[in-house]
C-alpha positions as CSV (number, residue, x, y, z in Angstrom):
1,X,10.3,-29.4,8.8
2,X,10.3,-26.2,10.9
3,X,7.3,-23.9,10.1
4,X,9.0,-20.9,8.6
5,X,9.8,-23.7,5.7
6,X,6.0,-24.4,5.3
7,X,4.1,-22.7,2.5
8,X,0.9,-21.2,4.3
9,X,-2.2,-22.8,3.2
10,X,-3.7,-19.4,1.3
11,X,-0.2,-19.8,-1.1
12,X,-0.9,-23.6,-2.1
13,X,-4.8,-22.4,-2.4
14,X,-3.7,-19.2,-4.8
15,X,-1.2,-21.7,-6.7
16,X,-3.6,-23.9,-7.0
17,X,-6.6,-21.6,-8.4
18,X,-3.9,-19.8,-11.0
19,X,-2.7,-23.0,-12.1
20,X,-6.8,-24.3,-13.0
21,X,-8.9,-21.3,-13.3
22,X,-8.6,-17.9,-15.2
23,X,-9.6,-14.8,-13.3
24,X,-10.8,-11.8,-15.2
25,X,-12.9,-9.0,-14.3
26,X,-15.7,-7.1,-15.9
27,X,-16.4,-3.5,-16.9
28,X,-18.0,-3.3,-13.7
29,X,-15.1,-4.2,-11.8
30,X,-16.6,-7.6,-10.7
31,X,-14.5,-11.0,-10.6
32,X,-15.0,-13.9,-12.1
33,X,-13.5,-17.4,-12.5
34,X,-13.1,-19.1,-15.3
35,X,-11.8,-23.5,-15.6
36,X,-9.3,-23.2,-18.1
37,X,-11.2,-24.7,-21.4
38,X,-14.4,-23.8,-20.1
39,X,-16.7,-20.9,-21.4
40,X,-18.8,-20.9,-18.3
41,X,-17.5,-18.2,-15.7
42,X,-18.4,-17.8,-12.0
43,X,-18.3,-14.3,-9.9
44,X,-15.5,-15.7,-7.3
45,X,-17.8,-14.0,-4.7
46,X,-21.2,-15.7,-5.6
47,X,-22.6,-17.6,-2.8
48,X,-25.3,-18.8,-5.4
49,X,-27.2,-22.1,-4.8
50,X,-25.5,-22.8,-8.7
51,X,-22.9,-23.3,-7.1
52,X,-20.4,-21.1,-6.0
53,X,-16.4,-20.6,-7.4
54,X,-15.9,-21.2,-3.7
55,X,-17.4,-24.7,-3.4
56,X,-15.8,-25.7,-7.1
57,X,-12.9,-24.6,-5.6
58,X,-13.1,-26.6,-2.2
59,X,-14.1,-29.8,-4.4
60,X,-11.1,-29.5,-6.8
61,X,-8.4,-29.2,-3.9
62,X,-9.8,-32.1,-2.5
63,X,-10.2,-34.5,-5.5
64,X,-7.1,-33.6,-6.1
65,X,-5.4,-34.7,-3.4
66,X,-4.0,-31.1,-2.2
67,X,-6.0,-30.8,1.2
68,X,-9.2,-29.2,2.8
69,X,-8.7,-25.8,4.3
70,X,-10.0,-24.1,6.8
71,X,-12.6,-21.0,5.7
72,X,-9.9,-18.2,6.8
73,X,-7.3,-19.9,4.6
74,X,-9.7,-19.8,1.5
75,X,-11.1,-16.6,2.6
76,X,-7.3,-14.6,2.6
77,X,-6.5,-16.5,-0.9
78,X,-9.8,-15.4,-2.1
79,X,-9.1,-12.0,-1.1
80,X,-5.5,-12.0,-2.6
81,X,-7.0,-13.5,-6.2
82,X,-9.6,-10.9,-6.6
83,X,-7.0,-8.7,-5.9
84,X,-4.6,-9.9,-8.5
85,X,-7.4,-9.9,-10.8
86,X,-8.3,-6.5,-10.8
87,X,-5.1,-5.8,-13.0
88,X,-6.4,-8.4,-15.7
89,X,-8.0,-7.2,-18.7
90,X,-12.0,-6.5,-19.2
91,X,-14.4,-8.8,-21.0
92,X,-17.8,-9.3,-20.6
93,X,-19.8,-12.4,-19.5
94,X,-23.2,-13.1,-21.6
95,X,-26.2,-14.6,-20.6
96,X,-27.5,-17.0,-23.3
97,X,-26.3,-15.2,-26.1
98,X,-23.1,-13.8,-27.0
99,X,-21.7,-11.7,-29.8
100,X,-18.6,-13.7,-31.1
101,X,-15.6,-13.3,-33.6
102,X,-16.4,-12.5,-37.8
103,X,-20.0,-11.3,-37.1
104,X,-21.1,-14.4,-35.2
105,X,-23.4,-14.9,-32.2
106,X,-23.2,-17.8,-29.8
107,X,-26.9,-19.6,-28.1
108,X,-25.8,-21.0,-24.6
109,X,-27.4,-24.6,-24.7
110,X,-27.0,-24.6,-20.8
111,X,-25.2,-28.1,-20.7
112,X,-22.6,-28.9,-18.2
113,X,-20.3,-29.5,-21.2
114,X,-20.2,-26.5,-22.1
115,X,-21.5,-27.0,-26.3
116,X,-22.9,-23.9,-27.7
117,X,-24.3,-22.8,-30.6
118,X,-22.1,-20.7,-32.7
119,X,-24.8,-19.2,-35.8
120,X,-21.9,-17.3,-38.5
121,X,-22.6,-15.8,-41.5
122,X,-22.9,-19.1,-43.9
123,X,-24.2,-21.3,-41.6
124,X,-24.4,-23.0,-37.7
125,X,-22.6,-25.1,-35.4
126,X,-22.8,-26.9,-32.3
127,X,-19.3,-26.3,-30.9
128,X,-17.3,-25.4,-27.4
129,X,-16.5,-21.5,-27.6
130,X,-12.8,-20.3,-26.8
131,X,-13.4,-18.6,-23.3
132,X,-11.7,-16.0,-24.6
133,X,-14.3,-14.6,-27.4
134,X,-17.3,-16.2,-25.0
135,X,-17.7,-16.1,-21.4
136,X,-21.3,-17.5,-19.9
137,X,-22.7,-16.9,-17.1
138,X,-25.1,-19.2,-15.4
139,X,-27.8,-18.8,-13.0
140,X,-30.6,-20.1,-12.1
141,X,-33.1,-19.0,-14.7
142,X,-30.8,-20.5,-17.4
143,X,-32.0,-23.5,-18.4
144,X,-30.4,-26.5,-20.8
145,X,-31.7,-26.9,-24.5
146,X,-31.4,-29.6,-26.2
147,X,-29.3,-30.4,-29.6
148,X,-30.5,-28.8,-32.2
149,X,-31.1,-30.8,-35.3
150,X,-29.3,-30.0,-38.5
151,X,-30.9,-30.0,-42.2
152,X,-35.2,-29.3,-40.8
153,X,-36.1,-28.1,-44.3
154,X,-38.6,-25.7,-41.9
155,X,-40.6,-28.5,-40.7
156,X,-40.1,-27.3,-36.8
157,X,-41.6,-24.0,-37.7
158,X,-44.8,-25.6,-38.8
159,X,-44.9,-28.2,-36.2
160,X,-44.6,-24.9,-33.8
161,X,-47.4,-23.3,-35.2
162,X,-49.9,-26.4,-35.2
163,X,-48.9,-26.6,-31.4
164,X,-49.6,-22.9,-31.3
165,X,-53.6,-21.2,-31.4
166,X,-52.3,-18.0,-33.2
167,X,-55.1,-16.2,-34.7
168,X,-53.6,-15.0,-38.1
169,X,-50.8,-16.2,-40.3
170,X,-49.8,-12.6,-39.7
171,X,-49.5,-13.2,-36.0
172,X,-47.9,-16.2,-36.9
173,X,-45.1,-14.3,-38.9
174,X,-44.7,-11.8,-36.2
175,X,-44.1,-14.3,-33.4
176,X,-41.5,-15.9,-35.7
177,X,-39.9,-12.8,-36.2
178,X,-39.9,-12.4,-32.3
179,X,-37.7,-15.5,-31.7
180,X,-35.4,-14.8,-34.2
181,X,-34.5,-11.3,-32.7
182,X,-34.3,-13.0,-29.6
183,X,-31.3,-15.3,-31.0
184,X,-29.5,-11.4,-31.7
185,X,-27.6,-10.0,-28.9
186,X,-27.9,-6.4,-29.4
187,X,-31.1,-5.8,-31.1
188,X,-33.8,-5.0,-29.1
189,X,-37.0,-6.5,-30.1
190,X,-41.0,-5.5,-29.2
191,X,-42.3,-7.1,-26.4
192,X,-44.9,-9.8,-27.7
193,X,-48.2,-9.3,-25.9
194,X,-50.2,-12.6,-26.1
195,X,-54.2,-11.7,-25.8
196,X,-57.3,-13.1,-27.2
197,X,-60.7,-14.7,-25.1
198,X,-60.5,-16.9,-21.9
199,X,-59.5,-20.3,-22.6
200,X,-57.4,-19.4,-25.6
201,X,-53.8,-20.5,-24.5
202,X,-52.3,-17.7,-23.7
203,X,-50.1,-19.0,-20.9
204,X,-49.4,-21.9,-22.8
205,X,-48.5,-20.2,-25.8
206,X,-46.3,-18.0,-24.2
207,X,-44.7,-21.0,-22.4
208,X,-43.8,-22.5,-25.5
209,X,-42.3,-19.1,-26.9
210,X,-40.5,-19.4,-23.8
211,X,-39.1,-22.6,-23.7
212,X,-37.5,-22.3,-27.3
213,X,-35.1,-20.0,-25.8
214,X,-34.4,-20.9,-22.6
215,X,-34.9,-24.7,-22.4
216,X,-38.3,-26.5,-20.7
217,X,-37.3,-25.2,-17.7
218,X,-38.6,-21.7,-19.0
219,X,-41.7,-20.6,-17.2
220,X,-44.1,-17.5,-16.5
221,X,-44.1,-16.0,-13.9
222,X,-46.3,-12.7,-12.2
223,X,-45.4,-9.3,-12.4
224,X,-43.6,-8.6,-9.4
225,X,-44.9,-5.6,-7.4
226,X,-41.7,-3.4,-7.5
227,X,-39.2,-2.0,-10.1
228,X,-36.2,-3.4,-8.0
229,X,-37.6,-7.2,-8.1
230,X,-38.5,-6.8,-11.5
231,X,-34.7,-5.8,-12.4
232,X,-33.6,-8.5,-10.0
233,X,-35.4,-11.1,-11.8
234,X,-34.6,-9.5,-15.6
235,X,-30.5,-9.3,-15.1
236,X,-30.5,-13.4,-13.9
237,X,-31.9,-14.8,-17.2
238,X,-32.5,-13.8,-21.0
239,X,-36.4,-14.1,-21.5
240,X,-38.7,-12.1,-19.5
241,X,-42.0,-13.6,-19.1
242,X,-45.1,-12.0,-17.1
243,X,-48.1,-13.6,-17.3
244,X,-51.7,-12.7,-16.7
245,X,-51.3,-9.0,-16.5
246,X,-54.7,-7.2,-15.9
247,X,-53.8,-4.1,-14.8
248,X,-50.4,-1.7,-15.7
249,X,-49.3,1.3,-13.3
250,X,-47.4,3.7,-14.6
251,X,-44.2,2.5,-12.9
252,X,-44.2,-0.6,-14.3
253,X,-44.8,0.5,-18.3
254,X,-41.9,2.8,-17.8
255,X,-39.8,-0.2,-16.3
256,X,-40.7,-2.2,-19.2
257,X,-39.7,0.3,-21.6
258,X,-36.3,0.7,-19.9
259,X,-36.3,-3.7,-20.5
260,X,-37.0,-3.5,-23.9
261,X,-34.8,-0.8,-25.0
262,X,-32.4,-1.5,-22.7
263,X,-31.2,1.0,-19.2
264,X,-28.9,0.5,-16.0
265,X,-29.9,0.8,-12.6
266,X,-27.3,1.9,-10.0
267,X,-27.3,1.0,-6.0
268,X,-25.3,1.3,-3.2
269,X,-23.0,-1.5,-2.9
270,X,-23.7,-3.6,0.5
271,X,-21.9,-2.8,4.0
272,X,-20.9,0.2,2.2
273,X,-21.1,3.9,2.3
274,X,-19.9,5.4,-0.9
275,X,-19.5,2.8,-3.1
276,X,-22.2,1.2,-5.7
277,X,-22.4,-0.9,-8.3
278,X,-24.1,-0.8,-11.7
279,X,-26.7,-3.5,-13.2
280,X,-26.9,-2.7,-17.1
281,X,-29.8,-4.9,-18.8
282,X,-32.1,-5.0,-22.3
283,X,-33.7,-7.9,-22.3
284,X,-36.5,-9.8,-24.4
285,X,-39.6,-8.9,-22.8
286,X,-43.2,-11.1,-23.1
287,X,-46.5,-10.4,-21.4
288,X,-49.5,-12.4,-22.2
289,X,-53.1,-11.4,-20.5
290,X,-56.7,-10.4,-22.0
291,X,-57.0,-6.5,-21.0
292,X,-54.2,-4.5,-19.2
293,X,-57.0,-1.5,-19.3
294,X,-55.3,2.1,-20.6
295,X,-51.9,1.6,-22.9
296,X,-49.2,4.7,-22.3
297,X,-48.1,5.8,-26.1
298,X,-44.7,5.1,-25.0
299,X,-45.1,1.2,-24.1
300,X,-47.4,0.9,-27.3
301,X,-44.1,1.5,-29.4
302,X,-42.4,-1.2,-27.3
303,X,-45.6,-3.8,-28.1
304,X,-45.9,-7.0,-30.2
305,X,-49.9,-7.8,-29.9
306,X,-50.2,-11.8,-30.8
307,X,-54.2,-12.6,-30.6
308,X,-54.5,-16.1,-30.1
309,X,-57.8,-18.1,-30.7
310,X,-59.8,-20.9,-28.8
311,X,-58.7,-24.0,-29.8
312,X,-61.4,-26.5,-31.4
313,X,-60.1,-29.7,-30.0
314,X,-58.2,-29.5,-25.9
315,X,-55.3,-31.9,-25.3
316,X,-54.1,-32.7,-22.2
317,X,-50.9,-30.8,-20.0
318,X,-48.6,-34.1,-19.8
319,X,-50.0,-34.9,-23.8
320,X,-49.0,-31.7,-25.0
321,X,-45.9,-30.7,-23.1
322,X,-44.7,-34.5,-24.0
323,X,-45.3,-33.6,-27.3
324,X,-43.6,-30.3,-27.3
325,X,-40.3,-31.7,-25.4
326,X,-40.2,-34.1,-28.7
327,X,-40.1,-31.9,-31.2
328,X,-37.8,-28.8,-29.6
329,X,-34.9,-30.2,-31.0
330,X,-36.4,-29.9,-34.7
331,X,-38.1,-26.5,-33.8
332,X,-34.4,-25.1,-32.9
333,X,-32.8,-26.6,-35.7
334,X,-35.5,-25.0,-37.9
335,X,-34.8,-21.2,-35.9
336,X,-31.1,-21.5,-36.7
337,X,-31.9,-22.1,-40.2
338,X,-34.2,-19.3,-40.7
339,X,-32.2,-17.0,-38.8
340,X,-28.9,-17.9,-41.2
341,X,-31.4,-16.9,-43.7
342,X,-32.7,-14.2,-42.5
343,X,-29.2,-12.2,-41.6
344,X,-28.1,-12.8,-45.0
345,X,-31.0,-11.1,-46.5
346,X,-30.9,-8.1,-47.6
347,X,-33.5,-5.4,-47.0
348,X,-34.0,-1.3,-46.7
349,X,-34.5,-0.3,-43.2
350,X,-37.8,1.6,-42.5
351,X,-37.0,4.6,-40.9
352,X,-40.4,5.5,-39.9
353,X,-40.4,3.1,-37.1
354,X,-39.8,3.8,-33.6
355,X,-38.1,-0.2,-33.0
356,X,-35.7,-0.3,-36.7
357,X,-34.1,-2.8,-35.8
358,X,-37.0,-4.6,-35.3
359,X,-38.7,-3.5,-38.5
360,X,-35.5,-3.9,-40.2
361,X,-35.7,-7.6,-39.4
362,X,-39.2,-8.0,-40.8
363,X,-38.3,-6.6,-43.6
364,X,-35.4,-9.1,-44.0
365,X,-37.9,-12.1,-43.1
366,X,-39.7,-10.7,-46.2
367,X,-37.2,-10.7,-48.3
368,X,-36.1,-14.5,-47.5
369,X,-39.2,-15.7,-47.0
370,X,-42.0,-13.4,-48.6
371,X,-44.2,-13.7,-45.5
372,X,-45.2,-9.9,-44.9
373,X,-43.6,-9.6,-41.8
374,X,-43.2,-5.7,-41.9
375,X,-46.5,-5.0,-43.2
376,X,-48.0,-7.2,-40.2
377,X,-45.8,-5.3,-37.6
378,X,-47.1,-2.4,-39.2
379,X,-50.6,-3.2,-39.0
380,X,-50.3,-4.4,-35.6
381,X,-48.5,-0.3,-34.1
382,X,-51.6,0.8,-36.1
383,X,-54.3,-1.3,-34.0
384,X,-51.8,0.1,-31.0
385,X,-52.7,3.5,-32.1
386,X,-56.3,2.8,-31.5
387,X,-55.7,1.6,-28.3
388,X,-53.7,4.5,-27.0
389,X,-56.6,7.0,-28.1
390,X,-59.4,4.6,-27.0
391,X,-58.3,4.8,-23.3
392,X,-57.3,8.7,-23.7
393,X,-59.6,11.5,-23.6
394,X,-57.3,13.9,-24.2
395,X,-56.1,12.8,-28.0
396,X,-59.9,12.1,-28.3
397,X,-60.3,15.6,-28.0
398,X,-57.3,17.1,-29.4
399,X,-58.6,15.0,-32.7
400,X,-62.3,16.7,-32.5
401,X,-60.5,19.4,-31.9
402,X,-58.2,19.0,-35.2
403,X,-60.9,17.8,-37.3
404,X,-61.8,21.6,-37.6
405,X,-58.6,22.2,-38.8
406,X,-57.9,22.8,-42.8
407,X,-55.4,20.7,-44.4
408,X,-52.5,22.5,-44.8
409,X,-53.3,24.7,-41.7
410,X,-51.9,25.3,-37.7
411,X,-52.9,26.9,-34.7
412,X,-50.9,28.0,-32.1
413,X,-51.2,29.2,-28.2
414,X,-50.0,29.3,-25.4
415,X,-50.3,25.9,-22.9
416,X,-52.9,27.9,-20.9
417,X,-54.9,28.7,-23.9
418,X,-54.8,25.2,-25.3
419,X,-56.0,24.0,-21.4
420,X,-58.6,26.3,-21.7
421,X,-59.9,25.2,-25.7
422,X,-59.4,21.8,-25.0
423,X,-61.1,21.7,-21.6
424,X,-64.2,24.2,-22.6
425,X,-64.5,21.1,-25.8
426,X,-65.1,18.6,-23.8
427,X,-67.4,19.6,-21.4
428,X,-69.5,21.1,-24.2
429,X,-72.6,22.8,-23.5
430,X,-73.6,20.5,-20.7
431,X,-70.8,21.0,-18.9
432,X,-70.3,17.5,-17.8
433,X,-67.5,17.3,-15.1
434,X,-63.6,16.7,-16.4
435,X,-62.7,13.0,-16.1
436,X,-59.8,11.7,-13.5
437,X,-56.2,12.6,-14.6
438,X,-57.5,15.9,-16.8
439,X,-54.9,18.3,-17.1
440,X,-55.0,21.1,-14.6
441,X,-52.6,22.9,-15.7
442,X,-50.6,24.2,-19.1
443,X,-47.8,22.6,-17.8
444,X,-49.4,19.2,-17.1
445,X,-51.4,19.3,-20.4
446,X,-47.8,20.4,-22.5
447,X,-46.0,17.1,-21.1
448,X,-49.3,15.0,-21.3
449,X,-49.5,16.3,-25.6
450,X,-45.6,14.9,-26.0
451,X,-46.3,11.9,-24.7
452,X,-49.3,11.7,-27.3
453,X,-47.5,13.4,-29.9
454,X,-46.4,9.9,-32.0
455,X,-50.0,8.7,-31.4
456,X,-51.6,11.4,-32.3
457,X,-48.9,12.3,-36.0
458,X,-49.9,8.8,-36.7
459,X,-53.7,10.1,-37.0
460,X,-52.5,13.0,-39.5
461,X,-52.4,15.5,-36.6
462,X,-49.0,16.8,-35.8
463,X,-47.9,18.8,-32.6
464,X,-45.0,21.3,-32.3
465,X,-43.5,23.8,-29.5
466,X,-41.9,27.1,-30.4
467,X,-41.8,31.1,-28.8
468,X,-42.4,33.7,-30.6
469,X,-42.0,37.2,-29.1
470,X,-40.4,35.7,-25.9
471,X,-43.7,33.8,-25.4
472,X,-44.1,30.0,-25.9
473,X,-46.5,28.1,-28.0
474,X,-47.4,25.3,-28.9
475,X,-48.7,24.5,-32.5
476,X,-51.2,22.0,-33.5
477,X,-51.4,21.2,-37.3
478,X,-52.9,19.3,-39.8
479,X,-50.5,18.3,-43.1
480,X,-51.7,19.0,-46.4
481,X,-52.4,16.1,-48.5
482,X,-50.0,15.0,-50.6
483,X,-50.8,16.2,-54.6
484,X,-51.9,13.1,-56.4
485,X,-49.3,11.3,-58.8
486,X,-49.3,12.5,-62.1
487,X,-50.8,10.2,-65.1
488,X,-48.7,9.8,-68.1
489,X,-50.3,11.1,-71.2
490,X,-52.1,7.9,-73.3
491,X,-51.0,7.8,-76.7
């Protein structure tokens, strides 16, 4: 046969790839291959230790019989299907959970098979998804989970809390409440804080909070010691776990803040001049540790505190982990059950909270359960509070300073004047020196009080900014207190 009547080897490649995969890109203009029947999707240009679309490729044209090709062959086909897949339509690819058709979700189990969990309105279901409502992506942070048993009655819940050393059937509540926002896609839940004395099982704890979600292959890891890491390391998996934090810089609370309610980071693509690309993320978000020293306002929002106790009687690693594998199926099982439950509840959303959704959940858990979820979560922003002021000496003195304040009453002045007042307050008579990180100037003391205005409104003292007179204030005031209820006459 003479060579013109050959087909070139990136053809029978490309004919071969359309004819077994589906190629669709994403909103971000990324490619990604897909085995027809399959949910679980590769980038085409991942050279990922996963395994690549490249190697699955390489292995299916030669199991098949078709050949083995040279890398500039696959390379040009490559090229020319990534090409021809930029004209395809959009959808998204999920890691472990998924929004799905009729107001369902979908829990990647991380098999090979592909089975998922598909958690609808009336019920669950351990099913394949069509890979056109679900697409998964797989990395190497996603873990498998085992089957999930069917019909608990709620017996996993209370084997997970006898494996657990939670404090307080209210921190028990809280941390159930946790998991079950972590099975919702688009909610964005508090990050649990696991604390209490040395020795407690904190780690371990947060290990098996973990490991529910994202298989026993879940772990803790450290804090790592920039934002881009940390990004890295939140866009490849679901659950975000640090572990033994003792000290938070600024940088890092705001990064966490942007994880819990969710942000995107933009970079310059690679071998590139102009051209980036976008990494969106809002992720579940866990920290365990005794003392991270001074709490910003912000990040105390974005807080689950879970106080943990020393246990009486200590088991063994292997005796408990062994333990734990056992009964994961049943403690899934009894998740899905509660969560079914808990969706169909219905429940007023408090609008008071900074995290609704969130409170909105407890308050569901409430209703299906009666546990006092919401007044827990409550309680535990209000310890929060305590915090925030405890480790700030400016709302320390901005409430001295608003204790002489009437009910009912405000002051205003300028930022300067406020620097001045405050300042003069707390060095009192003695004039002991200004702490580190005092404001030095009206400017630096205005953005210092809006960061502290939540905190502080929580504590009855409320903070405004105006101008009046084409001069700006700001107010400091204290409510007046609500008239009490009026008695009905006796007769």
């Amino acid at each position: 046969m003479a060579d013109d009547d050959k087909n070139p080897a990136r053809e029978i490649i490309t004919g071969y790839a359309q004819s077994h995969f589906r190629y669709f890109r994403t909103a971000d203009g990324t490619v990604y291959a897909q085995r027809n029947g399959h949910p679980v999707a590769r980038p085409i240009r991942s050279q990922g230790t996963t395994g690549s679309h490249r190697q699955e490729l390489m292995v299916g044209l030669f199991k098949d019989g078709v050949g083995v090709f040279n890398g500039t062959a696959m390379k040009e086909a490559l090229d020319l299907i990534e090409a021809l897949a930029l004209t395809e339509d959009v959808q998204p690819v999920h890691i472990r959970v998924a929004p799905g058709y009729d107001g369902a979700t979908w829990l990647d189990l991380g098999r090979s098979d592909g089975l998922s969990v598909r958690i609808h309105p009336t019920g669950w279901d351990i099913q394949t998804p069509d890979p056109r409502e679900v697409c998964w992506r797989r990395t190497q942070l996603t873990g498998e989970l085992p089957l999930p048993v069917k019909d608990t009655n709620g017996k996993g819940i209370d084997l997970l809390m006898r494996l657990c050393n939670f404090a307080t059937a209210e921190t028990e509540c809280l941390a159930i409440a946790w998991l079950i926002g972590c099975l919702g896609p688009s909610v964005p839940v508090p990050a649990p804080f696991l604390t209490g004395p040395q020795g407690a099982g904190k780690s371990t704890g947060g290990r098996m909070l973990v490991r529910i979600i994202e298989g026993m292959s879940g772990d803790l890891r450290r804090a790592p010691k920039d934002e881009e890491n940390l990004i890295a390391a939140v866009a490849a998996g679901w659950v975000t776990a640090l572990d033994n934090l003792s000290h938070m810089t600024p940088d890092l609370s705001d990064a966490m803040c942007c994880i819990v309610t969710g942000a995107e980071n933009v970079k310059r693509a690679l071998f590139t001049d102009g051209d980036v690309f976008r990494v969106g993320y809002r992720r579940p978000l866990l920290l365990t540790g005794i003392d991270v020293g001074v709490i910003r306002p912000d990040l105390a929002e974005r807080l689950l505190p879970l106080r943990l106790e020393r246990p009486q009687v200590r088991r063994t690693e292997a005796e408990l982990w062994s333990d734990f594998a056992e009964v994961l199926p049943v403690i899934l099982g009894s998740l899905l059950d509660l969560t079914v439950q808990v969706r169909a509840a219905e429940a007023d959303i408090p609008t008071d909270l900074r995290m609704a959704d969130f409170a909105h959940l407890c308050a569901q858990l409430d209703a299906a359960t009666g546990l006092g979820a919401l007044a827990a979560y409550r309680a535990s922003l209000d310890d929060l509070n305590d915090d925030v002021i405890e480790g700030d000496l400016l709302a320390q003195t901005v409430l001295k300073h608003a204790a002489g304040i009437e009910p009912g009453a405000e002051e205003r002045m300028t930022s300067a004047e406020w620097l001045h007042c405050l300042t003069g307050l707390y060095t009192g008579e003695d004039c002991r020196p200004l702490p580190k990180g005092w404001p030095t100037t009206g400017k630096v003391l205005s953005d210092r009080l809006k960061r502290l205005q939540p905190t502080l409104a929580a504590r009855g003292v409320l903070i405004d900014w105006g101008r009046s007179n084409a001069a700006r204030y700001i107010e400091i005031a204290r409510p007046a207190a609500p008239p009490p209820p009026e008695q009905e006459a006796a007769f």
